[in-house]
KOLMARVEX-106056 format. One record per residue: residue in one letter; x, y, z of N, C-alpha, C, O in turn. Coordinates in pm, whole numbers, plus 50000, padded with zeros to 5 digits. Layout:
REM residues N
AXYZXYZXYZXYZ...
//
This chain:
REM residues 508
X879491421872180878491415672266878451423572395879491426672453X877181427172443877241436672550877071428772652876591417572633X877421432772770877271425772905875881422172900876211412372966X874861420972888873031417572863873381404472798872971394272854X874041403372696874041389372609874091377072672873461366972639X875161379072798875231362872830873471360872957873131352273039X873031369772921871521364473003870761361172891869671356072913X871131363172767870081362872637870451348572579871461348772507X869861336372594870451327472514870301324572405870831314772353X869261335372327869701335572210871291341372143871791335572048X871791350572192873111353872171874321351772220875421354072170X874031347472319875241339472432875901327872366876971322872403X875051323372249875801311972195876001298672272876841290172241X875031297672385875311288272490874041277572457873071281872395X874081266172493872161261172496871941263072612872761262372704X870571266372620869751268772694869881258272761870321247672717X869351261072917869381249273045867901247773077867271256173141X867281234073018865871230373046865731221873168866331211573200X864561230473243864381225073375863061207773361861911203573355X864361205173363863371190373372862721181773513863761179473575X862291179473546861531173073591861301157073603861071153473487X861261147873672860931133873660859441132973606859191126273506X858291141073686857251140173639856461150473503855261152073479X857451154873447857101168973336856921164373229857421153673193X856021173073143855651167173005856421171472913856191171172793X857481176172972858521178472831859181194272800860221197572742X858151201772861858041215372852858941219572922858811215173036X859891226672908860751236072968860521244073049859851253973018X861081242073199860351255673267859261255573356858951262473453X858591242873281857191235573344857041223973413857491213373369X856351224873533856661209573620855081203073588854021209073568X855271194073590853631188173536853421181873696854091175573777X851951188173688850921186073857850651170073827850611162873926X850511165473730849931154773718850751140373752851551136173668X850621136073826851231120873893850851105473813849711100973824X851811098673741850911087573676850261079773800850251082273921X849851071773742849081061773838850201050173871850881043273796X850091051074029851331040974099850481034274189849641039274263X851001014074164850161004974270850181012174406850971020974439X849381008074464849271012574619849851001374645849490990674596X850981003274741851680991874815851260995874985850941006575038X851450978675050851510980175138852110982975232853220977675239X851780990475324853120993175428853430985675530852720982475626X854660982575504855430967075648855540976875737856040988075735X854820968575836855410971275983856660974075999857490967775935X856960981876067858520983176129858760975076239858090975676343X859950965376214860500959976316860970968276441860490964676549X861560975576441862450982376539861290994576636861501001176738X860030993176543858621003776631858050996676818857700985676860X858181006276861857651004976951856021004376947855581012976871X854910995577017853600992477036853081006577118853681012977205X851901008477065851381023577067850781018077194849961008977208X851551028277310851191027677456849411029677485848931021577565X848581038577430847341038277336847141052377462846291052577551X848191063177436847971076577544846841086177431846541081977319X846451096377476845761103577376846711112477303847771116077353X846381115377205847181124977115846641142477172845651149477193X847961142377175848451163877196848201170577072848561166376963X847631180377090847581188176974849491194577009850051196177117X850061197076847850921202076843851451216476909851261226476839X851921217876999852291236077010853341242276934854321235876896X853181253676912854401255776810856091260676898856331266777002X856891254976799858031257376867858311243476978859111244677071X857321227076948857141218277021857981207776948857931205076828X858831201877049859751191876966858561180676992858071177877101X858191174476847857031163376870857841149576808857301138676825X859011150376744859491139976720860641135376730861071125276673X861491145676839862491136376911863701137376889864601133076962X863891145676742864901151676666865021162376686865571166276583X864881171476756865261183476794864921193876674865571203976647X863471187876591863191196676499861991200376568861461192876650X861451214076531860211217176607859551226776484860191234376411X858111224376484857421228976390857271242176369856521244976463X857461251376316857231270776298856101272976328855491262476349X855441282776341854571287076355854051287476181854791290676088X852701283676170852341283576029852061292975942852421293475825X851241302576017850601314675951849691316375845849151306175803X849471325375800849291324275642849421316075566850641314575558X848741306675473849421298775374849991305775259849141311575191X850811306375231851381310375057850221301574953850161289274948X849551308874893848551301174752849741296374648849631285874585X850851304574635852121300974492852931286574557853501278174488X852791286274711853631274974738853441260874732852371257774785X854261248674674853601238874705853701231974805852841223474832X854871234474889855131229675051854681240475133855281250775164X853661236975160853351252775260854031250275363854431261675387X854641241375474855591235875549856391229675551856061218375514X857501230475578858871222675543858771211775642858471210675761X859261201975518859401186675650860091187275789860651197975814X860111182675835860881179175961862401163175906862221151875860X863391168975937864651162775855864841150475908865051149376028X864771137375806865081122875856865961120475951867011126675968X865431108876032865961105476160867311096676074867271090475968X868411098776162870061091976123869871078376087870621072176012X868561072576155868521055576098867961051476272868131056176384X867161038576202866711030176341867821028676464869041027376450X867281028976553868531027176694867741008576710866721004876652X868431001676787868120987976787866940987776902867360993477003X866300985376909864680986277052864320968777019864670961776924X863630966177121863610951777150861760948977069860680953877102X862030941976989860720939076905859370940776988859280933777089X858690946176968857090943977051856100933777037855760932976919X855500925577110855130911677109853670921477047853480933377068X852900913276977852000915776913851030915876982851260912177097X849520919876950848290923076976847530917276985847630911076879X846490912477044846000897777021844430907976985844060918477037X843870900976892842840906176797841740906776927841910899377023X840630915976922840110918577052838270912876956837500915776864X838480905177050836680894276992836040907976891836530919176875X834920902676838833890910576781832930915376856832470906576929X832420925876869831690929876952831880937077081831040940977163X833410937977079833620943177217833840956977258834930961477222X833230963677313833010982577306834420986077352834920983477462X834930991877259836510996877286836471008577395835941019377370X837151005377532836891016077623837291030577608838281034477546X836641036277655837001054777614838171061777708838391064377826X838841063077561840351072877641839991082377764838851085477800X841151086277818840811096077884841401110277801842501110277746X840351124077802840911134777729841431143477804840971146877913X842451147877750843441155477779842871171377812841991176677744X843411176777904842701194577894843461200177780844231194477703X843161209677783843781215577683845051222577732846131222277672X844881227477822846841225577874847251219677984846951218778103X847851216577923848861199878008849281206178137848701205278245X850231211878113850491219378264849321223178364849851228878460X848411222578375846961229478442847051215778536847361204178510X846751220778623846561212678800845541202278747844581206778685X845621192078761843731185878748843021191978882842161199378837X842981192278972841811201679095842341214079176843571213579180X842041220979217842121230679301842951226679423842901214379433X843661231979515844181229479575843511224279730844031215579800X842441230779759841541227179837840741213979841840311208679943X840611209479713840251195179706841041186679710840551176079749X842431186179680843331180379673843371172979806843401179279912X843381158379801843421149979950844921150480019846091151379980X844481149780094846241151380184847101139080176846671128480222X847961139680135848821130280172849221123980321849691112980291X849271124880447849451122680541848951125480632849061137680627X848241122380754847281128180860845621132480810844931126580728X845341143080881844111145780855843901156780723844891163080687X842871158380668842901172480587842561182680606841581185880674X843471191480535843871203880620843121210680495843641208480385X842081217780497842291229180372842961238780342843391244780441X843311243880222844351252580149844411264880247845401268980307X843211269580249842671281680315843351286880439843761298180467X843381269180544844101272580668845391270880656846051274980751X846021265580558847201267680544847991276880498849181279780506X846831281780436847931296080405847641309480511848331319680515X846581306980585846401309580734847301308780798847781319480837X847921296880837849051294380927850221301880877850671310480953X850751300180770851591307480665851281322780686852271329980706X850191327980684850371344380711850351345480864850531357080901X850161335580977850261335781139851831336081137852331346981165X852681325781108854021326181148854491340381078854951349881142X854311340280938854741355980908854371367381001855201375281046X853311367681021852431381381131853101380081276853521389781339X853161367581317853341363081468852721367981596853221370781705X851001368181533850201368281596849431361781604848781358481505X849131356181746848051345181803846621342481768845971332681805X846111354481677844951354881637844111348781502842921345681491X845451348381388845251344481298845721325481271846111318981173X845521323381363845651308281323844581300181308843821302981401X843991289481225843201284781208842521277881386843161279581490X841341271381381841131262981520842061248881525842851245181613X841531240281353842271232781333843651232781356844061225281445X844601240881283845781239881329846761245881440847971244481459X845591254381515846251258481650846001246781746846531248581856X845431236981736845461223481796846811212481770847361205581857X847141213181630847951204281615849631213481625850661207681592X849641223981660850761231881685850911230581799852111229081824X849931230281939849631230782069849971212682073850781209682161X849581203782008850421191882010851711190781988852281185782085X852701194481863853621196481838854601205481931855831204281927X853831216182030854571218582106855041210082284856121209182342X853751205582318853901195582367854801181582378855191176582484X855091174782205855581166682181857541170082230858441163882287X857331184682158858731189282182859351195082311860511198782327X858241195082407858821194782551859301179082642860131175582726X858531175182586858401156782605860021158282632860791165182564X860351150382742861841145682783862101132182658861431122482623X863631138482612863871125682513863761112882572863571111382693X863871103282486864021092182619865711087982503866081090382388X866291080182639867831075482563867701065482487866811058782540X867951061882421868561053982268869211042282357870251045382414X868791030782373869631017582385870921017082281870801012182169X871701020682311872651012782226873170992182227873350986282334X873290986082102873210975882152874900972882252875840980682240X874930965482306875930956382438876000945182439875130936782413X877480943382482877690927182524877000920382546876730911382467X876290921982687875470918982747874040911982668873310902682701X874040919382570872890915782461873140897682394872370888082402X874160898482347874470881682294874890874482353876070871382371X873540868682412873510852782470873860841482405874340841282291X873680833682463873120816982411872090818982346872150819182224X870700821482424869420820682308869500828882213868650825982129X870150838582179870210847482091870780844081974870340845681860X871950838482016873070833881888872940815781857873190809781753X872530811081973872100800281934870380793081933869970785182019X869570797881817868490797081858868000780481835866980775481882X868990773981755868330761981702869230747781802869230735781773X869790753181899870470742381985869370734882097868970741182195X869020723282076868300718782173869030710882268869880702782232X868670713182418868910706382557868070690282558866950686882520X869200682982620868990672682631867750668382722867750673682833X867060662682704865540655282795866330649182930867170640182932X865670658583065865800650483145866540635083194867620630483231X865340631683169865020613583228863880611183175863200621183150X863380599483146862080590383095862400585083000863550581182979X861490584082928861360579682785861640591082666862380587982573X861070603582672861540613582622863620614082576864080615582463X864300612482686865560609982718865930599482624866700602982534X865620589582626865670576682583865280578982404866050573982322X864080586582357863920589782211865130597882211866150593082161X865140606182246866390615482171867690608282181868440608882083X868060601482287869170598482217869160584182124870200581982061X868000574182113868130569081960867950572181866868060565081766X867500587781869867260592381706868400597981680868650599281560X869310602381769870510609481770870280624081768870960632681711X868950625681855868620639681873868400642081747869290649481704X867560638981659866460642481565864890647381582864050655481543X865120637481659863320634681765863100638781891863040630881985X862980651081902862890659382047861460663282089860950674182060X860740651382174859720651282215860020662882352860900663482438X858360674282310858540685082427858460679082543858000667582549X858920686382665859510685582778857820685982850856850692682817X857970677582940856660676883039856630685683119857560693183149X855120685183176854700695483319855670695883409856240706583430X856020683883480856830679883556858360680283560858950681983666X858920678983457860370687483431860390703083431861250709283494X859650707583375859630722583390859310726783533860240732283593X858560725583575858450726883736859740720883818859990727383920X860380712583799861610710183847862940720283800863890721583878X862930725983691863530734183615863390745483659864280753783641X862430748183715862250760683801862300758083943862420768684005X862260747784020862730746384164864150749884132864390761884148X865020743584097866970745084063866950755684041867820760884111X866480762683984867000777183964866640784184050867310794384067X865450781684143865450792284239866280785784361866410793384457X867020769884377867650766784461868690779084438868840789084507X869400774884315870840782784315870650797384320871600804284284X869690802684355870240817184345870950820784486870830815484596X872000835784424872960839784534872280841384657871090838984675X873060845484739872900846984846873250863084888874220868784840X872430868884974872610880384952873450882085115873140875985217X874520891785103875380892285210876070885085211877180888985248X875980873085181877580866485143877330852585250878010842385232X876340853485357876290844585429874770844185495874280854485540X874130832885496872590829085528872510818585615872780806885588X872010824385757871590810285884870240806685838869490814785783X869850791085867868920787185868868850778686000869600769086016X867710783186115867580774086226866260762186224865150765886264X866400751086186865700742886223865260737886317865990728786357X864210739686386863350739986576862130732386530861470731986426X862070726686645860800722486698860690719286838861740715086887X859520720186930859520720487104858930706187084858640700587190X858730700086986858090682087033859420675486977860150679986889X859510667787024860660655786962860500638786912859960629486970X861190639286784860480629386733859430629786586858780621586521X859690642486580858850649586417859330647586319858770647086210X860860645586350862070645186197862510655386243862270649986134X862860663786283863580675686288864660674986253864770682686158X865720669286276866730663186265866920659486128867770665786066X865780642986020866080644185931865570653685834865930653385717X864790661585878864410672585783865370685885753865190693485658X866660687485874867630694085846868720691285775869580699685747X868760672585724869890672385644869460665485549870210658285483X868000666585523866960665885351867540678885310868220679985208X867220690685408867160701885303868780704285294869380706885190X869210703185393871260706085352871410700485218871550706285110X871340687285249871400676485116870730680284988871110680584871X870150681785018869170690984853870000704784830870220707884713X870570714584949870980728984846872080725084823872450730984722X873230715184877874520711684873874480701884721875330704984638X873790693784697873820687284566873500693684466873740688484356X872690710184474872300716084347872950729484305873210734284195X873170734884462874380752184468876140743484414876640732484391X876350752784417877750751384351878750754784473879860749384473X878390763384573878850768884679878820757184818878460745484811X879170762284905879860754285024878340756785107877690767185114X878030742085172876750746785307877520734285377878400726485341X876850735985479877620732585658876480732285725875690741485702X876130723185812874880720385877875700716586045876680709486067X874810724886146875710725586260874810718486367873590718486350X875360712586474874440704886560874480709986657875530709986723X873090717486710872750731486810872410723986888872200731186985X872100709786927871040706087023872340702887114873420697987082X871860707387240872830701787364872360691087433873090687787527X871310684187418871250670687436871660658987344870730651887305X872850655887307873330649087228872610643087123871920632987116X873130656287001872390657586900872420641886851872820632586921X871900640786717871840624586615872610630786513873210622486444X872810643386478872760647286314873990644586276874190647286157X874870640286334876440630086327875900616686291876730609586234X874900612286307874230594086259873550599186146872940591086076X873550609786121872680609585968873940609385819873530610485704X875290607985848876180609285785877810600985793878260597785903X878420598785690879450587685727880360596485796880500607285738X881200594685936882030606485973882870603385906883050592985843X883570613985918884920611685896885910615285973887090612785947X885550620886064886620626786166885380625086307884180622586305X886430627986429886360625586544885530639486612884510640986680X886360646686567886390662586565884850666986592884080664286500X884240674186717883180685886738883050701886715883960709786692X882110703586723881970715086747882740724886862883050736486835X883020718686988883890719787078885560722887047886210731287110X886100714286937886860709386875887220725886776888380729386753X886630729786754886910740286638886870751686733887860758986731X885620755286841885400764386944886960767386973887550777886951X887630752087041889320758587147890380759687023891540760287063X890240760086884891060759786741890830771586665891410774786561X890120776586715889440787286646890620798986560890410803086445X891910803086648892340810386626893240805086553893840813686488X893620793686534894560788286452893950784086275894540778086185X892420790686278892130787886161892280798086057891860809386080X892840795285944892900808385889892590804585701892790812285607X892180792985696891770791885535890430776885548889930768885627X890410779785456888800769085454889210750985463888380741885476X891100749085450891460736285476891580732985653891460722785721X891810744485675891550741085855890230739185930890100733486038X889170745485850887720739785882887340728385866886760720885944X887810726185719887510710685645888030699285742887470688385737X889310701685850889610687985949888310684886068888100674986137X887710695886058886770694386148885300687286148884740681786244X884870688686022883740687485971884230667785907885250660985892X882450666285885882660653285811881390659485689880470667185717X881810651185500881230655685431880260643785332880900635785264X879540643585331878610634985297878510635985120879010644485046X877440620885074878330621884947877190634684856877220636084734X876440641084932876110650884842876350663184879875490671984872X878110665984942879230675684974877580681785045876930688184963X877100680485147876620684885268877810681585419877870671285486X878530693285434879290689785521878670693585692878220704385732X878850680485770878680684385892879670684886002880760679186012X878850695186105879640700686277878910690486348877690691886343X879340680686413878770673886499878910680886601879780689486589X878150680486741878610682986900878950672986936879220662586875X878940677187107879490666287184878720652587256877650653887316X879250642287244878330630787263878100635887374876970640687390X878960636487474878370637487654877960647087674878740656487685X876330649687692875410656087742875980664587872875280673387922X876940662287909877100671687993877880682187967877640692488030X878940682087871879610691687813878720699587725878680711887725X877990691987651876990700387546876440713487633876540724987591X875900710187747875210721087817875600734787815875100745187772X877510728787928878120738087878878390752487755878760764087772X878020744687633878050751187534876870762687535875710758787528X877190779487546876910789587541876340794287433876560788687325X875670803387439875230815387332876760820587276877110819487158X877690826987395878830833587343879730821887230880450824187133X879350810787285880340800487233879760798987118880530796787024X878610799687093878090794486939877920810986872877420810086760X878180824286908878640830586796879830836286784880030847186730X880860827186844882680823386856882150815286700882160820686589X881710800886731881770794386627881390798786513882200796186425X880130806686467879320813786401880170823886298880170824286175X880830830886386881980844686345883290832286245883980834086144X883160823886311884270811886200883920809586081884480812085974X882760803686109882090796885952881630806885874881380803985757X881450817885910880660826085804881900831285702881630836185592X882910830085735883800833785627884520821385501885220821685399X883900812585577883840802085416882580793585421883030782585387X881570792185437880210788885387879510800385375879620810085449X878590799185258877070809885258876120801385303874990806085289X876170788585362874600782085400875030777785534875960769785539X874520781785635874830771685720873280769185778872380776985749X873110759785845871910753885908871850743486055872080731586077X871330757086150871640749686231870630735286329869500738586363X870880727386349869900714186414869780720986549870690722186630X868420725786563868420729786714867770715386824867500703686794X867680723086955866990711687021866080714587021865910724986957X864810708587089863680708487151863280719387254862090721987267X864190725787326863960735187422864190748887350864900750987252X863420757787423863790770487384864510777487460865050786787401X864830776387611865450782487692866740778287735867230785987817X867460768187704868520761887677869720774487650869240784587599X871080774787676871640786587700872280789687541872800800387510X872130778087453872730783387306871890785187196872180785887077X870430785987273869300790287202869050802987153868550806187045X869610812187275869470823387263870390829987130869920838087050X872020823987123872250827287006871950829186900871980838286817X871430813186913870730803686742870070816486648870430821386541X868600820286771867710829486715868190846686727867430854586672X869150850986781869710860186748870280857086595869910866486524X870870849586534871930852886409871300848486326871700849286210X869660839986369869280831886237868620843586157868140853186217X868610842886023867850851785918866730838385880866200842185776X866320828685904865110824085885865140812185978866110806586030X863660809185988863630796886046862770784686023861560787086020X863120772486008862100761785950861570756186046862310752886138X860150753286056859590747586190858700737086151857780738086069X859130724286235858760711986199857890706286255857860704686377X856980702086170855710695186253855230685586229855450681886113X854440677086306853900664986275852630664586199852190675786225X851870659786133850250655186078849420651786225848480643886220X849790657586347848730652186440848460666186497848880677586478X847360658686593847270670386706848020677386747848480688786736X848130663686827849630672486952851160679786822851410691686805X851470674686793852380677886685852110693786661852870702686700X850910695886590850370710086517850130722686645850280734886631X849680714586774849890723186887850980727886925851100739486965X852070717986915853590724987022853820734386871854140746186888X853680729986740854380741686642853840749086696854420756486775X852650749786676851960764486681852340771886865852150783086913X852680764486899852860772587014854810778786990855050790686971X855330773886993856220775086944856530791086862857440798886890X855350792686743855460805386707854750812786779855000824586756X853810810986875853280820386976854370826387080854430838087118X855360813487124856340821687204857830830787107858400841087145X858080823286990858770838586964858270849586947858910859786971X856670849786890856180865386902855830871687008855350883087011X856110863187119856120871187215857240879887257857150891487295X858570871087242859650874387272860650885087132861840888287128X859440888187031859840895586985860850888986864862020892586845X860220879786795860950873386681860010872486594860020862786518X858740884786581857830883286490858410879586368858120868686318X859490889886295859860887686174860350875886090860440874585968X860770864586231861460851886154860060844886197860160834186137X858840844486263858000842786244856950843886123856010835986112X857230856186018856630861085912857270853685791856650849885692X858920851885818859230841185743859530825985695860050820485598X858840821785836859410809485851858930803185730858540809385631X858990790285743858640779585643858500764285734859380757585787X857160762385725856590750185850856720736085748856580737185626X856980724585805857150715385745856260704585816856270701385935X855460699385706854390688285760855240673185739855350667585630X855770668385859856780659385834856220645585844855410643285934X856580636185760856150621285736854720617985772854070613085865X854500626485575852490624385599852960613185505853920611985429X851570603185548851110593285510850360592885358849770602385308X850440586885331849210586285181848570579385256848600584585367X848100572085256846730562785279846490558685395846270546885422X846520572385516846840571385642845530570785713844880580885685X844950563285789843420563885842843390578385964842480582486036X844630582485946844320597486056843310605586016843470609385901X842070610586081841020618486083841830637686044841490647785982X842750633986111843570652286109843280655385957843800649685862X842420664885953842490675585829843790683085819844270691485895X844380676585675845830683185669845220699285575845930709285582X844330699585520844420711685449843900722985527844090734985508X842990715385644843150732585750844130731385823844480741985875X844940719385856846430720885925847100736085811847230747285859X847260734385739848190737085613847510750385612848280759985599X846420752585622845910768285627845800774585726845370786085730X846130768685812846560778285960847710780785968847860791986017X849070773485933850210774085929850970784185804852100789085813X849820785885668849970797885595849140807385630849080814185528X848300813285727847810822385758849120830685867848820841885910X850370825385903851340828286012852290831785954852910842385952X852440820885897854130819485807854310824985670853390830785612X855270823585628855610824585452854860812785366853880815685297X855360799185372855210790985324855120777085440855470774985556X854480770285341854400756485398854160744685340853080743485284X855220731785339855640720785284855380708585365855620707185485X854680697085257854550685585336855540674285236855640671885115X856150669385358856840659885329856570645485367856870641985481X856000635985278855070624985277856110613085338857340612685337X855450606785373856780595985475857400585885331856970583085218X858690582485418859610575885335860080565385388860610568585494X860180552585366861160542185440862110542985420862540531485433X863000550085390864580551285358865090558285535865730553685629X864290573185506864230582185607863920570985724864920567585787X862670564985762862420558285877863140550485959862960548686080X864380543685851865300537085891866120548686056866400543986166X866240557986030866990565986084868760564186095869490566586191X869010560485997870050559485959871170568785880871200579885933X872030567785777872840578185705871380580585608870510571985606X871280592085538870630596285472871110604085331871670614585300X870470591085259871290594885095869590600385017868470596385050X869970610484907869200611984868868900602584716868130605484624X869400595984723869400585384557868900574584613868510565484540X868830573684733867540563384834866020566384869865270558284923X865650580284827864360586584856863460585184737863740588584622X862180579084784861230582284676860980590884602860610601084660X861030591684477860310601984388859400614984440859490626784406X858460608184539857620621584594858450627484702858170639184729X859160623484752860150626284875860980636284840861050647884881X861830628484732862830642084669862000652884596862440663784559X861150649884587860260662284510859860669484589859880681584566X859310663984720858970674584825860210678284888859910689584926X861600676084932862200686384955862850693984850863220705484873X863020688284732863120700984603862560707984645863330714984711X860670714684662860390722084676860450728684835859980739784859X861030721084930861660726985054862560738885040862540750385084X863600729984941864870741584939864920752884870865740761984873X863410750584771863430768184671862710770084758863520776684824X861510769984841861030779684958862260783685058862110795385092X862810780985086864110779285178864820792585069864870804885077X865210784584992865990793884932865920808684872866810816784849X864210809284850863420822384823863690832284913863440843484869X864310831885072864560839785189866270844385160866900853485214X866690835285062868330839885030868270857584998868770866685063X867820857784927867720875184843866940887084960866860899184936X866440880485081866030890985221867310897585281868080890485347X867490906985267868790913385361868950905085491868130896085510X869680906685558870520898985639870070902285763870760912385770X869200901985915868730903885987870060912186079871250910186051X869610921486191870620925886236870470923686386869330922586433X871710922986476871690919586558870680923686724870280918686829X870710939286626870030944586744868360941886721867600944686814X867910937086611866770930086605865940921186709864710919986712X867180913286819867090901686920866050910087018866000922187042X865400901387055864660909287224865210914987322866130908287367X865010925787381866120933587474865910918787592866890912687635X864670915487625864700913387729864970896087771864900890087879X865320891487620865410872787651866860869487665867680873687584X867230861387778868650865887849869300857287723868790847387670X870820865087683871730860087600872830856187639873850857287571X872760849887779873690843887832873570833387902874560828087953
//
């Protein structure tokens, strides 16, 4: 047997190997084209398919992974006529991965014109517009053109090639970047308040009825705060503000007697002493044996005289306190001396002996002057006072001596406590048959002064007796409330200086 034989199966002695086929007619060798006839079945949905997003279909590129398997189609070429796969499949996926079922389709009526895709260019990568049409994202639009303008200016770094447009907004930008930074707040202590950290805490109501709801609801029911509390809410706060320099005279004058002067100096003591937190002292300047010792319970014997020959033995604010008497709304007073004849005595030098005392433990003092201006401890008074309150009556004669009154310090050269005074229209009437026009009173007296206050009469006050303020009418305490924040508005004026006084009004 020659090596040829075992290819010959006739002599190889082997049987022949017939290529069979599932679909072949029997023939050896031969695949039969012909397919029997098989039901058409239907095809189930796939559970695990995702709902066709409804994008347009890509034509295939070759060498394009289109199904996810990292198989990608050959290039086709030529068909082979002998072949019956002219392309080889693409190799089964490993098996479904688990994807969350897709809720179904809801059948779309009859009749309804299915809207038209949008088509794809033919290459995907391709810009959809030109760059020049392209809208700007931010600011104004710039075309391509000048931007690549600007782009060959900074390259060139010449002034010529820059667009108009953007040599404007460069000429801004340089501008912006000369601009002084401004500093950065960092936040501070100082920053967390009360209202800040507590925004939902509400303050108790006054007085009224308001007062009275909140506390039976148990502060549930916080009816807003009236006109009239808030305006009081703002007198107190401008009572208490500091004092600038550490110490503030107030001289209370008038040249008529019999206006109130007197109780209008220990209304307003009494009002900053019940609302400041700090020490005031009200001093009795008049050398005709002042009253302003009957406006208060004494408590001591002790004058002004009294502290004058003690002076040097004082050295803390308990050795002042034997001197003074203090009333119950801690308004403490300096009485003088009953006998008019010693009072006289009492000097300019002597009252800023006393003056140089008190200023190192009160910031308020206020002094009760007399009626005269030429009196020998007058001259002090208005040397050291930094303001002055000037008291007047609702009459004629009354509105004459004030006003004269400020005619002679501007003569003598006290314009400035003239510019600040504060005039007081003392025990107006409500339902008074006086003819006197108080509102051109009141506008002649602010055409001079700072301010000006009327204080409506009181029978408590008339008595002329001790003077409590939890005895004063409603409009009473309301009008010197607003006494003592005008009063007190002169606290924050620097401190007048000595050489301010008139060279020529004798101080001795």
């Amino acid at each position: 047997m020659t090596p040829n034989d075992h290819d010959n199966p006739e002599t190889s002695g082997e049987l022949p190997v017939t290529e069979l086929h599932p679909f072949s007619s029997g023939r050896p060798g031969a695949l039969d084209d012909t397919l029997p006839d098989l039901p058409v079945m239907e095809q189930l949905p796939d559970p695990y398919a995702l709902p066709d997003p409804g994008y347009p279909e890509m034509p295939a590129q070759a060498g394009e992974d289109v199904t996810g398997t990292g198989w990608r189609p050959p290039d086709p070429g030529p068909p082979d006529e002998g072949s019956a796969q002219p392309w080889p499949r693409p190799p089964a996926s490993p098996g479904p991965s688990f994807q969350p079922v897709a809720p179904r389709r809801q059948p779309e009526p009859p009749g309804a014109a299915e809207a038209p895709r949008p088509v794809w260019p033919p290459d995907p990568y391709a810009a959809p517009r030109v760059p020049d049409d392209a809208p700007p994202l931010h600011g104004p639009s710039v075309p391509w053109s000048e931007v690549r303008a600007a782009a060959d200016y900074d390259a060139a770094g010449g002034p010529l090639a820059a667009p108009p447009s953007l040599r404007a907004y460069a000429d801004a930008g340089e501008a912006v970047e000369t601009a002084p930074e401004e500093v950065a707040q960092h936040p501070a202590s100082d920053m967390l308040t009360s209202e800040l950290l507590l925004p939902r805490r509400r303050e108790t109501p006054d007085d009224g009825w308001r007062r009275a709801v909140y506390r039976a609801t148990g502060g549930l029911i916080r009816v807003r705060e009236s006109p009239a509390s808030m305006r009081r809410r703002d007198l107190v706060s401008r009572i208490r503000a500091p004092v600038t320099g550490g110490h503030h005279r107030v001289a209370v004058l008038s040249l008529k007697g019999g206006v109130g002067k007197t109780t209008a100096a220990v209304g307003l003591g009494a009002t900053l002493a019940s609302l400041r937190a700090d020490r005031v002292i009200a001093v009795d300047g008049n050398p005709d044996r002042g009253t302003l010792s009957d406006k208060v319970r004494l408590e001591t014997m002790a004058t002004i005289r009294d502290l004058l020959n003690a002076r040097a033995m004082v050295g803390r604010y308990a050795d002042v306190r034997a001197f003074t008497s203090q009333a119950q709304s801690r308004l403490e007073i300096l009485a003088s001396d009953r006998d008019p004849g010693v009072s006289v005595a009492f000097s300019a030098d002597d009252y800023r002996a006393v003056a140089s005392v008190l200023e190192n433990y009160y910031p308020i003092c206020i002094t009760d002057c007399g009626t005269g201006l030429l009196h020998s401890a007058m001259a002090g008074i208005l040397e050291l006072a930094d303001q002055i309150v000037l008291v007047s009556s609702p009459s004629v004669d009354g509105a004459r001596s004030a006003s004269a009154t400020l005619d002679w310090l501007d003569a003598h050269g006290y314009g400035d406590l003239v510019r600040g005074a504060v005039v007081v229209l003392s025990a107006v009437h409500r339902k008074s048959k006086s003819m006197v026009d108080l509102d051109r009173l009141e506008q002649h007296f602010a055409a001079r002064c700072r301010a000006v206050a009327r204080v409506p009469y009181d029978p408590h006050l008339d008595e002329g007796a001790q003077v409590e303020l939890h005895y004063l009418s409603t409009e009473t305490a309301d009008a010197y409330l607003t006494l003592a924040a005008l009063v007190a508005d002169g606290f924050a004026s620097p401190r007048r200086s000595v050489s301010s006084a008139a060279p020529g009004f004798p101080l001795a």
